[in-house]
C-alpha positions in Angstrom: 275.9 36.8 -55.1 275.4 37.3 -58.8 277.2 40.4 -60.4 275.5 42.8 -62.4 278.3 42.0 -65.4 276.7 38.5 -65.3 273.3 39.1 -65.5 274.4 40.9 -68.9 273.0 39.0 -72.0 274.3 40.5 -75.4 275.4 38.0 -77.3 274.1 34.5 -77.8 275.2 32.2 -80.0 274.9 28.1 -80.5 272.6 26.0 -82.7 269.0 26.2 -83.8 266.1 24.4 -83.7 263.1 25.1 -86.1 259.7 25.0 -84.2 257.0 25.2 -87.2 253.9 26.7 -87.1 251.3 30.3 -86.6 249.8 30.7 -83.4 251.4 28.0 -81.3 250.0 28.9 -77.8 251.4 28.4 -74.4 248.5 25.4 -74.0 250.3 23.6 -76.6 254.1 24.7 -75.6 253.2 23.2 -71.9 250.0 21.3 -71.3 247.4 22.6 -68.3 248.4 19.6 -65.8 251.5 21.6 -66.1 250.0 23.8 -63.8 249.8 21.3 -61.1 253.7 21.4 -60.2 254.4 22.9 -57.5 257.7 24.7 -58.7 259.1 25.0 -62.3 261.9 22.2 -61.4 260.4 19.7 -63.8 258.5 22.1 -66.5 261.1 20.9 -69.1 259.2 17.1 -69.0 256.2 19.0 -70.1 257.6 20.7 -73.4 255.6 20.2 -76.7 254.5 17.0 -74.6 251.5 15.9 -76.9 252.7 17.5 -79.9 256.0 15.4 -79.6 253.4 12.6 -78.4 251.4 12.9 -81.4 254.3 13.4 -83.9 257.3 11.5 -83.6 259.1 13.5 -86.2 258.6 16.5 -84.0 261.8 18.7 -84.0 262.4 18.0 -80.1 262.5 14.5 -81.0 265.0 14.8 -83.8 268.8 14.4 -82.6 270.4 16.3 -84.6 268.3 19.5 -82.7 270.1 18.6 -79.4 271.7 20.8 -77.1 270.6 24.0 -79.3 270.3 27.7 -77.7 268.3 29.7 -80.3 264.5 29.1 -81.0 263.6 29.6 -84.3 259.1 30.1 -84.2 256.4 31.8 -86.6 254.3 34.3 -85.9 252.1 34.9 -83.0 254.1 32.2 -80.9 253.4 32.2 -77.1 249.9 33.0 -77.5 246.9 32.3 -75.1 247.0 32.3 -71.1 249.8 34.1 -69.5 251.1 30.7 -68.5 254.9 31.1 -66.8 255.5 27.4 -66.8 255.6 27.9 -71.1 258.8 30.1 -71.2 260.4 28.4 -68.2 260.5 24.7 -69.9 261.9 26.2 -72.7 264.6 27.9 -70.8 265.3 24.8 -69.1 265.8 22.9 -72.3 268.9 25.0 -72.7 267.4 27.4 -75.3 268.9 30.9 -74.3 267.2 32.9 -77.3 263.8 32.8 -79.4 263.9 34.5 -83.0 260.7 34.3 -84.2 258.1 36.7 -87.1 256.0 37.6 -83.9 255.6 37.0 -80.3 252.2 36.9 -77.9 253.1 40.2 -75.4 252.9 38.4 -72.2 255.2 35.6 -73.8 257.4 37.9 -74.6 257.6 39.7 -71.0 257.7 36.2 -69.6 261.0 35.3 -71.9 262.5 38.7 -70.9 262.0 37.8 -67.4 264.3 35.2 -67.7 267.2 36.7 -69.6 265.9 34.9 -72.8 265.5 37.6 -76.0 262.4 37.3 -78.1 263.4 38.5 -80.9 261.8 39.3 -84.1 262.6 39.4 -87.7 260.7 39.3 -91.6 258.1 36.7 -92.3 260.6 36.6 -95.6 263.6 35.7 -92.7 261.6 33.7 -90.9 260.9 30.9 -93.5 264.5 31.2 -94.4 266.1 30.1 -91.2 263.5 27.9 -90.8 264.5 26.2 -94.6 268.0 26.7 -93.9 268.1 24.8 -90.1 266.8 21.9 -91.4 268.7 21.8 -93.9 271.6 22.2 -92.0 271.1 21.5 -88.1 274.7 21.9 -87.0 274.5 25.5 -88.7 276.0 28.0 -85.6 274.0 31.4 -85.4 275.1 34.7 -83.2 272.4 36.8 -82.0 273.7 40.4 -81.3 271.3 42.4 -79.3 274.0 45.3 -79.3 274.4 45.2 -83.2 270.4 44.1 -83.6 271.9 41.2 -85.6 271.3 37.4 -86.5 274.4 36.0 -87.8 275.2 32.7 -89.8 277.6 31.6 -92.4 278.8 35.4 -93.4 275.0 36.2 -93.7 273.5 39.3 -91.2 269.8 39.3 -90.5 267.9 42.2 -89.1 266.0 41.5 -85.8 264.0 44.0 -83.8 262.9 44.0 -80.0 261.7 46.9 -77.8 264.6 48.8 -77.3 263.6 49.2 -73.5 263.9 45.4 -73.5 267.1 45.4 -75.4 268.6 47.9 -72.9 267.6 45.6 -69.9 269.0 42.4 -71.0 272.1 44.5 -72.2 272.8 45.8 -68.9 271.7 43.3 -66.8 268.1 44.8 -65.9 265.9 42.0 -66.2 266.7 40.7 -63.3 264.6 43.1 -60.5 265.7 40.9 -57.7 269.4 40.7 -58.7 269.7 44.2 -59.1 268.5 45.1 -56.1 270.9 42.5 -54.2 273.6 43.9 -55.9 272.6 47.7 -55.2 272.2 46.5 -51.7 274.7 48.8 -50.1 273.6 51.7 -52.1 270.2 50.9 -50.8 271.0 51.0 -47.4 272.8 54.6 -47.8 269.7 56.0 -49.1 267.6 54.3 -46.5 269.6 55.5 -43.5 268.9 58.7 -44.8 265.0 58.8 -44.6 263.3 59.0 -41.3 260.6 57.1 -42.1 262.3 54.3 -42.4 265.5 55.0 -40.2 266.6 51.4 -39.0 264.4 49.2 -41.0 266.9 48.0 -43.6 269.5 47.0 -40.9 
């Protein structure tokens, strides 16, 4: 069983890769016939599929952008339908935080859901990592949610996310369904101490 101390996500660190573009939606991030699988085992085939299709200079077709763990998006990103398949196939790429100017809502619940930040900084910010990743794609970046910080060569960015988000990945909260294996015993205690339900949890 997974322990509450590893559910905890404070610090992430690793490459970048620069995803260009306002108002990328989750249509384009993982196409419709996406939707057709019946789990989310192979949602990483469908990833920027006809964008990488369309543009072979596409960032997830570039090398040196290989084995990254920070997103680095515009504004508005994660847009559209509600999709669950988008956020998964980025997960399963092996990116383990977006840092983006602005996130669609949903999108962002979806990533939190997962133990994957979205967080945000300046347009101004923005454009510089952007500028600066593809300049330099081996560039290493920190993201400290307990210090609200992106860090790179000596430099300390700002970010911003709902602290009530902040606090569950911190502590290990985003995960319902872990928490409550893990509380399991407590659970019990305060179950065999209710009539209504004397017995059911045994």
């Amino acid at each position: 069983m997974t322990s509450i101390d590893e559910l905890k996500v404070v610090r992430i660190s690793g490459t970048a890769i620069p995803i260009p573009g306002d108002n990328i939606d989750t249509d384009r991030i993982t196409p419709a016939d996406a939707m057709t699988e019946p789990t989310f085992d192979r949602a990483v085939e469908y990833l920027f599929r006809d964008a990488r299709k369309a543009d072979t200079n596409h960032p997830l077709n570039d090398d040196r952008y290989q084995g990254a763990s920070i997103m680095l998006v515009e504004k508005n990103f994660g847009s559209g339908s509600s999709r669950e398949t988008a956020p998964q196939a980025i997960m399963r790429y092996g990116i383990k935080a977006l840092v983006g100017e602005s996130f669609a809502v949903i999108f962002a619940g979806n990533c939190t859901a997962l133990g994957m930040p979205a967080a945000t900084v300046s347009t101004e910010d923005i454009a510089h990592l952007m500028e600066y990743t593809r300049n330099n794609p081996k560039a290493v970046f920190e993201l400290n949610l307990e210090a609200k910080t992106l860090s790179y060569n000596g430099i300390y960015l700002p970010v911003e996310l709902p602290e009530s988000t902040r606090i569950a990945l911190m502590t290990g909260g985003w995960n319902a369904m872990e928490m409550l294996k893990a509380n399991k015993r407590k659970i019990n205690e305060v179950a065999g101490r209710l009539p209504y339900i004397d017995g059911y949890a045994k």
